[in-house]
C-alpha positions as CSV (number, residue, x, y, z in Angstrom):
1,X,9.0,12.8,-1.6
2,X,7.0,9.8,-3.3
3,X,9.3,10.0,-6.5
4,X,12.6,9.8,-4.5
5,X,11.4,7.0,-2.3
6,X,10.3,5.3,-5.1
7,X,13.8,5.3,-6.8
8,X,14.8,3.9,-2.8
9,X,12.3,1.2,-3.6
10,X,13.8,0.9,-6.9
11,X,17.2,0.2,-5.6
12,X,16.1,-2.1,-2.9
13,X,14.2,-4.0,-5.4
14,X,17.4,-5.0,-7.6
15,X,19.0,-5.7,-3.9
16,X,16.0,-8.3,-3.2
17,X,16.1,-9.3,-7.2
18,X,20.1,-10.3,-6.5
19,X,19.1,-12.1,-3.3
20,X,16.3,-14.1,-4.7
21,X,18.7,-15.3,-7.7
22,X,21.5,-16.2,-4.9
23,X,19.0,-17.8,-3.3
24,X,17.4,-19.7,-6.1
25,X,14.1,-18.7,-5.8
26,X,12.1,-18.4,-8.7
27,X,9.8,-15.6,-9.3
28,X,6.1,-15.6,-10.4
29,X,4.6,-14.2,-13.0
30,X,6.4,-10.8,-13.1
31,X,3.1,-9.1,-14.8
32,X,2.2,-8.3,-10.9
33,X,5.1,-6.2,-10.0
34,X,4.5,-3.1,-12.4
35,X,1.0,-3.2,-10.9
36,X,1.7,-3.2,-7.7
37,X,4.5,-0.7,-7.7
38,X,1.8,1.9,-10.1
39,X,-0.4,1.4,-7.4
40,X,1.4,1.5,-4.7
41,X,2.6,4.8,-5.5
42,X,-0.8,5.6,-6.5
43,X,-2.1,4.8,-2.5
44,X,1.0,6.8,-1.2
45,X,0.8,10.1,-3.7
46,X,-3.0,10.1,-2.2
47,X,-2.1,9.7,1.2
48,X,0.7,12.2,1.0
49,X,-1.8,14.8,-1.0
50,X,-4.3,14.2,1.5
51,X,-2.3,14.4,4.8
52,X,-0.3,17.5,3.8
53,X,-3.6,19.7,2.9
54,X,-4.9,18.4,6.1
55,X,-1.7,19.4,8.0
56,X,-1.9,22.7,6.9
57,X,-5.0,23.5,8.8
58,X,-4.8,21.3,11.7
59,X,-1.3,20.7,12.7
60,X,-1.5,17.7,14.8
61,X,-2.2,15.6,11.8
62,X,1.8,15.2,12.0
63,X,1.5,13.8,15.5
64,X,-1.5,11.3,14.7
65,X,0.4,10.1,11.6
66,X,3.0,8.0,13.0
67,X,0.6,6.6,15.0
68,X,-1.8,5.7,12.7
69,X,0.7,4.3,10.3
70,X,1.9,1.9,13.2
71,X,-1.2,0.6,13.5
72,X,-1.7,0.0,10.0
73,X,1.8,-1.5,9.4
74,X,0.5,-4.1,12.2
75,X,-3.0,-4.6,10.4
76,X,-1.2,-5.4,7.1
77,X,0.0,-8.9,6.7
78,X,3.7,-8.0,6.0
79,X,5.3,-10.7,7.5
80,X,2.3,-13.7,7.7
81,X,-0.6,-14.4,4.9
82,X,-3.9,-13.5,4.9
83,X,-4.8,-17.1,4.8
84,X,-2.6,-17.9,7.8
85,X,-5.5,-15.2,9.8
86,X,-8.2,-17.2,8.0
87,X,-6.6,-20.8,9.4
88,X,-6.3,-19.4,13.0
89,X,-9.7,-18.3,12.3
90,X,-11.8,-21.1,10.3
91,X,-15.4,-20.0,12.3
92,X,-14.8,-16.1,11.5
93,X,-15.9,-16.0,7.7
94,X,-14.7,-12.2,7.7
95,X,-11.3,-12.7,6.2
96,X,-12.6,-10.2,3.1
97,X,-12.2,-7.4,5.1
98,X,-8.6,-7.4,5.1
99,X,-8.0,-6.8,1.4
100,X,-10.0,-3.6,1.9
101,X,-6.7,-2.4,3.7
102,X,-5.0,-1.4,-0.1
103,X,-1.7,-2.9,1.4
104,X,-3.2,-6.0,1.6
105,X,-3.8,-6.9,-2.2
106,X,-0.1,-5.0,-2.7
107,X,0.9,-7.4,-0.3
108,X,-0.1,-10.3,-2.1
109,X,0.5,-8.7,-5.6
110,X,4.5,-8.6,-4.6
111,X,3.9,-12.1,-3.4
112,X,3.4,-13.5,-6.5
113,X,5.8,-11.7,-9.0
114,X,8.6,-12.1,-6.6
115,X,8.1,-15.4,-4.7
116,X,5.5,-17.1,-7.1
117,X,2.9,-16.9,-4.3
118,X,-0.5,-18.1,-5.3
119,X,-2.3,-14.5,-6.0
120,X,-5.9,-14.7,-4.4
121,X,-9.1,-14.4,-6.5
122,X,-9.5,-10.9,-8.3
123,X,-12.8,-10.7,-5.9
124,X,-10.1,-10.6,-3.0
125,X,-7.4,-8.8,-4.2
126,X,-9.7,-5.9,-6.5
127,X,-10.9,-4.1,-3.5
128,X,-7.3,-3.3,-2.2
129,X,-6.4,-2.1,-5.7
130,X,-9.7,-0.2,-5.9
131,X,-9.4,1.2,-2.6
132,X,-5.9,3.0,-3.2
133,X,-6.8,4.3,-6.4
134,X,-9.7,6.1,-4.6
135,X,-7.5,7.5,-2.1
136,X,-5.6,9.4,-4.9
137,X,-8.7,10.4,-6.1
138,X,-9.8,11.8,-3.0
139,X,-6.1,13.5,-2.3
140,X,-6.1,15.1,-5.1
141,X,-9.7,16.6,-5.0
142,X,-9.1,17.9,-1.4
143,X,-5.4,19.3,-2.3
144,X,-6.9,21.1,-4.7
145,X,-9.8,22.4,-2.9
146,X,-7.8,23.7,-0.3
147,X,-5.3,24.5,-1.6
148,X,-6.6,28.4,-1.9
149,X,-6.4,28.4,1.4
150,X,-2.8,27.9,2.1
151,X,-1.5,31.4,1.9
152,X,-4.1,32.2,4.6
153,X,-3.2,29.3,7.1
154,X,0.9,30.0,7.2
């Protein structure tokens, strides 16, 4: 499932590519996007790894998902900045904890290969990147360790 959607992502990146040269909009250093796409399929192999050896033994992890992933698609900053949070709150110096959200540095990674966003300081950004690579870490050592176990669960 992660390799076909990310042949759909593929595709609807030479969509957004013909839009932004309609448009006029001159991308950023393109260096980003390979990054972000190896690590964004990083994050989501992990996730998927992890979630389906979970599902096998608890099978409500399939009902908690979509909620949880709504929630996270609202704690990600899809649609605004980071920095437009930080502005609304100047007092709350706190701002660091979103990049630990590994969507967050993708986010901004995107940002500036495709709209030549400013991408934040590595101290910022690092911990997203970091924080998705462990989650294919962690995946892969818990599909593996249960993964003796299957047989016995279906």
């Amino acid at each position: 499932m992660v390799c076909a959607n990310l042949v759909n992502f593929a595709l609807s990146l030479v969509v957004v590519a013909a839009y932004l040269v309609a448009t006029r909009v001159a991308p950023g250093p393109l260096g980003w996007l390979p990054a972000a796409l190896i690590t964004q399929v990083a994050l989501c192999l992990g996730v998927s790894l992890l979630l389906s050896a979970l599902n096998v033994f608890f099978r409500d992890i399939q009902h908690i998902t979509s909620i949880v992933v709504m929630a996270w698609f609202f704690l990600t900053p899809v649609i605004y900045p980071v920095e437009m949070v930080t502005a609304a709150f100047p007092d709350v110096r706190l701002h660091w904890l979103y990049y630990l959200n590994p969507m967050t540095g993708l986010l901004a990674a995107y940002r500036a290969a495709l709209l030549d966003a400013a991408m934040p300081p590595a101290w910022l950004w690092g911990p997203s990147f970091a924080v998705a690579w462990a989650v294919l870490a962690c995946g892969v050592f818990v599909f593996q360790g249960l993964q003796a176990r299957f047989a016995d669960e279906l």
